[in-house]
N, C-alpha and C positions, 0 to 999 in steps of 0.2 A: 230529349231530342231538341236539337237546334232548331229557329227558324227558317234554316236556310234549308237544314234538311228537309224540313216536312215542306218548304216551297220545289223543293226539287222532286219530293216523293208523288206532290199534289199534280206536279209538271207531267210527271211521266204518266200518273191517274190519266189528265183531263188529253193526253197525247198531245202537246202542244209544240208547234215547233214557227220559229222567228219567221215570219213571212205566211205563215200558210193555219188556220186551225184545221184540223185534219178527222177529230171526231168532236162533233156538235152537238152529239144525242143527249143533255140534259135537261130539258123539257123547258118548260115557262119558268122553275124556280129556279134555274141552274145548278141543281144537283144540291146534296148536303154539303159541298164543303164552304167553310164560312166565308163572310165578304171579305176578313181584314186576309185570308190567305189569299184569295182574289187575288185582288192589290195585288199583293207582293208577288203573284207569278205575272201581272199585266205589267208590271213598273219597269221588268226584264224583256218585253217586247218595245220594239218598234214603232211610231207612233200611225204608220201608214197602217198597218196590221192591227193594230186596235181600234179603227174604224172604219176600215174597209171591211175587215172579218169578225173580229171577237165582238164589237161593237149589236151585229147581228144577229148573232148566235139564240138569247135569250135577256127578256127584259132586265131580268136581272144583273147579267153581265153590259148591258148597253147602260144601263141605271149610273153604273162603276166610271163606263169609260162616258157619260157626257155627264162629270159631274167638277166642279173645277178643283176641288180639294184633290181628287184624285192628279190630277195634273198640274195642280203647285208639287202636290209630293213626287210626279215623273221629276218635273224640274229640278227638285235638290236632288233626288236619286241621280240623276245624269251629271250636276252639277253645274248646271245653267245658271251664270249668275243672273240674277232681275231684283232690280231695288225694291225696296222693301215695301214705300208707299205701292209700287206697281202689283205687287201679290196682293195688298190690302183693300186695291181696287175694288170698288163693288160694284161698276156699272162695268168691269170686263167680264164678260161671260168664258166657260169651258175651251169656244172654239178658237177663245186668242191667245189661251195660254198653252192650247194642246200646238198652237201654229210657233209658239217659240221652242216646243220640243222640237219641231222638223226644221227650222232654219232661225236665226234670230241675228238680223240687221238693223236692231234699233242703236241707235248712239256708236255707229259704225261708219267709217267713212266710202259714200256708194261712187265716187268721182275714182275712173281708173287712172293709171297712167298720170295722174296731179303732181308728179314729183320728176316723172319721168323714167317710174321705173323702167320700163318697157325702152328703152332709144338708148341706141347706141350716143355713146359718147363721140368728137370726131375732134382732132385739134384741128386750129384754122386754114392749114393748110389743105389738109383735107377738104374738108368745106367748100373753101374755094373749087378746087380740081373738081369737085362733085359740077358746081355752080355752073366752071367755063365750060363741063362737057355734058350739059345738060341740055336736051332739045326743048325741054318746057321752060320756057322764062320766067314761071310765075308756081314751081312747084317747090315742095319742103326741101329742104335736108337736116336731116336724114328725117326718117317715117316716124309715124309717131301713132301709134296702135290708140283707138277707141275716141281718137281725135278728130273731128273733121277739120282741116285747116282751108278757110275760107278765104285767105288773104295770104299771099307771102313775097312780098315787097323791098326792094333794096335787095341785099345777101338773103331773106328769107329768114327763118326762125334755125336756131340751135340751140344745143344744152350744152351749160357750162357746168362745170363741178363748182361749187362752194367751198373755199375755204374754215377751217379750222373755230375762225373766228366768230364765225354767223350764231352767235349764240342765242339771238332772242328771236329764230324759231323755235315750234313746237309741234311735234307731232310729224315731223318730215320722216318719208318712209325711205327717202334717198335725197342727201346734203347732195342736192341739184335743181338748178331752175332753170327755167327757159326763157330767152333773150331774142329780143327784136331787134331789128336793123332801120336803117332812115326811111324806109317807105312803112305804111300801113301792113302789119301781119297781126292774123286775127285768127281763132279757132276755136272750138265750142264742143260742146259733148250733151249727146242727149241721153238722159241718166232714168233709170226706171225703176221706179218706185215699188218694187219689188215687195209688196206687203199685201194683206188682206183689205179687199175693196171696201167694205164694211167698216173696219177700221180709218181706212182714207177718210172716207163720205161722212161717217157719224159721229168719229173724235175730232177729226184734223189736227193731229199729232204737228208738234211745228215743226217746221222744216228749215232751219241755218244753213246758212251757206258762207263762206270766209275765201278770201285768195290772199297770200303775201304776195306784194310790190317791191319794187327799186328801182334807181335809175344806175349809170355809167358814171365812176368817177371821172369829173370834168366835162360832164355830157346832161342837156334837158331830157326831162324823157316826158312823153303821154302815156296813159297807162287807162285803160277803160274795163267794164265791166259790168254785163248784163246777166240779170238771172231770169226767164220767165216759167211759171207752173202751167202744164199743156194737160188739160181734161183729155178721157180715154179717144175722143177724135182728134184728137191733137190740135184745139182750138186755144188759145190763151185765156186762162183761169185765174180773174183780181188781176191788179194790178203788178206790174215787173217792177223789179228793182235795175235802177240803174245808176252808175256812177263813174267818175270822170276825173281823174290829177294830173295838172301839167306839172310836172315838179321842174323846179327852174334846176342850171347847172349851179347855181350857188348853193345851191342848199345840200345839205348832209347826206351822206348815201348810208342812207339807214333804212333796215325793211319796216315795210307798212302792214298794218296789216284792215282790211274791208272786212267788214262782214253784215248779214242781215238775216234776220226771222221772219220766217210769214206764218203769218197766228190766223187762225180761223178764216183760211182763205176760199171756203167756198166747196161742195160738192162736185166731185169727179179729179180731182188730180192723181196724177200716173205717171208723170213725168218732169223732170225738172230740166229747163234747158240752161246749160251754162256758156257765155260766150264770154271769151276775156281778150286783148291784144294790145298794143302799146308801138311806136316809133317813137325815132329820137325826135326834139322838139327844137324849136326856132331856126329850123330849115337848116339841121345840121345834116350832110349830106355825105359827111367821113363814112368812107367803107369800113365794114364793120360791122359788131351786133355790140352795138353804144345806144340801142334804147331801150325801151321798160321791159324791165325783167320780171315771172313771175314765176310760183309755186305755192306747194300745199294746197292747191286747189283742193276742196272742202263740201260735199253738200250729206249731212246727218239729217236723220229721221228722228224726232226725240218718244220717247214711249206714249203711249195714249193717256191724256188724265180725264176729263169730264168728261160726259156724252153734250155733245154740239146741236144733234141735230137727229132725227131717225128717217131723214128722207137717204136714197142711195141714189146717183148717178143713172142716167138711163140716156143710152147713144139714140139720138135720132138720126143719125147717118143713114144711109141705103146701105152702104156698104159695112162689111165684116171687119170687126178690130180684133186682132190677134192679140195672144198673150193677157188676158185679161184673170184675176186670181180672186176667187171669191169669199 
């Protein structure tokens, strides 16, 4: 008899079904059947179900599910890749690796909309028409989903498509960027850190963040960019990174690209704010989107390596902070 058969024979024994255990009567040993068949009928559940339910059942089945071997072995059975030092961790305990069977955004990029996927494209003309029949003097075109646009100055912000040529981007999820006009246009995105609080506070996994730049053939451009990390009250956590290019009109229109790490930044981050925006430079004033350009907006979470620290974050606000993950 196959193993798959007697995992399926053992299945129908213990009555188990995806979401629910339904008969729990095997006492403190969990029944005769062996641990390694365990395993192999838990590996086919869900991971909310093996700790909400099976987890409780009996010591010995909760033994199975808060053990980390068993949840490296979920991992390759699902085929969750995770680098190899990350498995060989030994200061990661069970509940970070059972938390990459349910979602896993490490070395993934958390900034939406950084390319533009989300925004209609518009030619100039368009654009314009939007502009002269627009009652707000100071609003985008077109919208730009998960964006707050703070600034929108001159013609206001639009995307342009990228040419063929743009080869030394990487990682673009759409050959498009977004373009400033002669006044100040600025806009930021607050990005959440969507991981277990435990992990933030006690490893401080780094956290990179990159933008590409340009300016306008035949055009200066300013190009700025802030990044700060906001603890779960939304206080500013170390110090922000900030930076600043006026790139003159002599110089090459070649994409730039920024980037920075924050290492060991300190208990409570939840949040990362990104603000980037750019106009054209030495009071060029030509209608138009002739100033800094940018894309691939960037911010990754890298996997946990040492333990930093065993203190954890603690809100002394009065007030209730939503969305907090333990």
């Amino acid at each position: 008899m196959t193993k798959d058969v007697v995992v399926e024979a053992d299945m129908s024994r213990l009555h188990l079904e995806v979401g629910e255990v339904v008969d729990p009567g095997f006492g403190e040993s969990g029944g005769s059947i062996p641990c390694e068949i365990l395993e192999e009928i838990f590996l086919r559940l869900n991971s909310e179900t093996l700790q909400s339910s099976v987890a409780l059942v009996c010591k010995k089945w909760r033994e199975i599910v808060q053990n980390s071997m068993f949840w490296k072995k979920k991992l390759t059975y699902e085929r969750v890749d995770v680098p190899r030092n990350v498995m060989q961790n030994s200061d990661l305990d069970w509940k970070f690796f059972s938390s990459l069977c349910a979602s896993n955004h490490y070395e993934t990029n958390l900034i939406q909309n950084g390319c533009g996927e989300e925004v209609e494209v518009l030619t100039i003309h368009q654009a314009i028409e939007l502009e002269n029949n627009s009652e707000d003097v100071d609003s985008p075109w077109p919208d730009y989903p998960h964006w707050t646009v703070l600034s929108s100055g001159g013609q206001g912000w639009t995307l342009e498509l990228l040419g063929n040529m743009e080869h030394n981007l990487g990682g673009l999820t759409r050959n498009a960027c977004y373009s400033t006009s002669y006044m100040s246009c600025t806009k930021e995105q607050i990005v959440h850190l969507c991981f277990p609080e435990r992990i933030l506070d006690m490893f401080q996994p780094d956290i990179t963040v990159w933008d590409y730049y340009n300016k306008s053939l035949g055009h200066g451009a300013i190009y700025e960019l802030s990044v700060y990390l906001l603890d779960g009250c939304g206080n500013v956590l170390g110090k922000p990174f900030s930076f600043r290019e006026n790139i003159d009109r002599s110089e090459n229109d070649r994409w730039r690209r920024v980037s920075h790490t924050f290492t060991k930044y300190g208990v409570g981050a939840r949040y990362v704010k990104f603000y980037h925006g750019g106009m054209t430079a030495d009071n060029d004033l030509e209608e138009g989107w002739y100033g800094a350009k940018m894309t691939g907006s960037t911010v990754k979470l890298s996997y946990p390596g040492s333990l930093v620290t065993k203190e954890t974050f603690s809100c002394k606000c009065r007030i209730s902070h939503k969305g907090s993950k333990k």
